[in-house]
N, C-alpha and C positions, 0 to 999 in steps of 0.2 A: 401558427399555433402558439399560444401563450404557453411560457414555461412555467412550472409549479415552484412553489415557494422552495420545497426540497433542490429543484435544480439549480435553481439561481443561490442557494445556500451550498450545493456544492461547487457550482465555478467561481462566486464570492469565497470560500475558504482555497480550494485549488491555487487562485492567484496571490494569495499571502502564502499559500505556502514553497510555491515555485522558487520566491527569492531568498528562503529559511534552509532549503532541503539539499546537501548536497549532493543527494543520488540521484539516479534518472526517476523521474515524474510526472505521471500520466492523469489524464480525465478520463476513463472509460466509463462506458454504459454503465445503466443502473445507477447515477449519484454516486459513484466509484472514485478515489482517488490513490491510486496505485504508487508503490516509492519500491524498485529492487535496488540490492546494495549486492554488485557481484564482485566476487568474490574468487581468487586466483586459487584452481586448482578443487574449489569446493561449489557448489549448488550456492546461488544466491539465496538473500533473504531476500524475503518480499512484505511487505508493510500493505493495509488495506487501511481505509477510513471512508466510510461510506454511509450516506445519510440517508435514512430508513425515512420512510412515508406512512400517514396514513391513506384512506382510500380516497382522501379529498386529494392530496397531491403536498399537504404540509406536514413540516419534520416532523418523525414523533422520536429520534434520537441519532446518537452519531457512535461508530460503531466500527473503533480499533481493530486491526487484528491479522496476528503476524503466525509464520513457522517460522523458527530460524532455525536453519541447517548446520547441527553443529559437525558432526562426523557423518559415516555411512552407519545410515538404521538407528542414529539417534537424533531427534526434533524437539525441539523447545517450540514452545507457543503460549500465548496469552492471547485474553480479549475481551476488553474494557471497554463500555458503557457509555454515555454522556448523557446529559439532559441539551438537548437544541441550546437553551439558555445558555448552556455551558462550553459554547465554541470554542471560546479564547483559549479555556485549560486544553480541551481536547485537540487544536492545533499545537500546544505549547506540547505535549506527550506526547503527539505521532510524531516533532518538530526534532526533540531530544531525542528519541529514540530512533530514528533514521540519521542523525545528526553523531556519524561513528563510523572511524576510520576503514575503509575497503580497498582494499588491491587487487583490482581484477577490471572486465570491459565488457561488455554487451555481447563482442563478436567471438572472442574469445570462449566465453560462456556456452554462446550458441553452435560448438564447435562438440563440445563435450554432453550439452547436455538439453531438451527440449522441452518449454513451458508448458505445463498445465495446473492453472488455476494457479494457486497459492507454490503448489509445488514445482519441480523442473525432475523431470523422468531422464535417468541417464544413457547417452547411446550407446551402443555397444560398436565395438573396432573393430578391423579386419587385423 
């Protein structure tokens, strides 16, 4: 099956940005490209950039978009736009903005706390 112009624009950006992103970095479904930055002792951030289709299967835009966890019950978030045209800037702003210092590890995270979507839902202890 030939992949759409959307997919091949998201594993083309995915792999420039593998070698830019210090955090962990994924290709998931949907023209998804996933970046968490965990975080010791807090709920990672997680970073989205994901390239929207029309019904023919080409971009019709690329499409930031974060929570960041800053305390318990408080969220910061944004979610910023592109034109397809406009790859380069919108690598260079997911790039910088996942491009920030974290202290923390995958295993660790997944100890205290369990992914869903954007968010991580906290476990509870005996």
């Amino acid at each position: 099956m030939k992949k759409s112009e959307a997919q091949e624009l998201s594993e083309s950006i995915y792999r420039e940005l593998k070698d830019r992103v210090n955090a962990e970095i994924t290709l998931a479904t949907g023209n998804q490209i996933v970046a968490r930055l965990y975080n010791q002792d807090k709920r990672p951030t997680v970073y989205t950039l994901k390239v929207k289709s029309n019904k023919y299967g080409n971009p019709s835009c690329l499409v930031i978009d974060t929570i960041i966890n800053k305390m318990k019950g408080e969220h910061a978030s944004y979610k910023v736009s592109f034109s397809p045209n406009a790859k380069d800037e919108a690598i260079n702003v997911f790039s910088d903005s996942t491009n920030q210092p974290f202290f923390g590890n995958r295993g660790e995270t997944l100890k205290k706390y369990r992914p869903i979507g954007l968010l991580y839902w906290g476990l509870a202890y005996d």
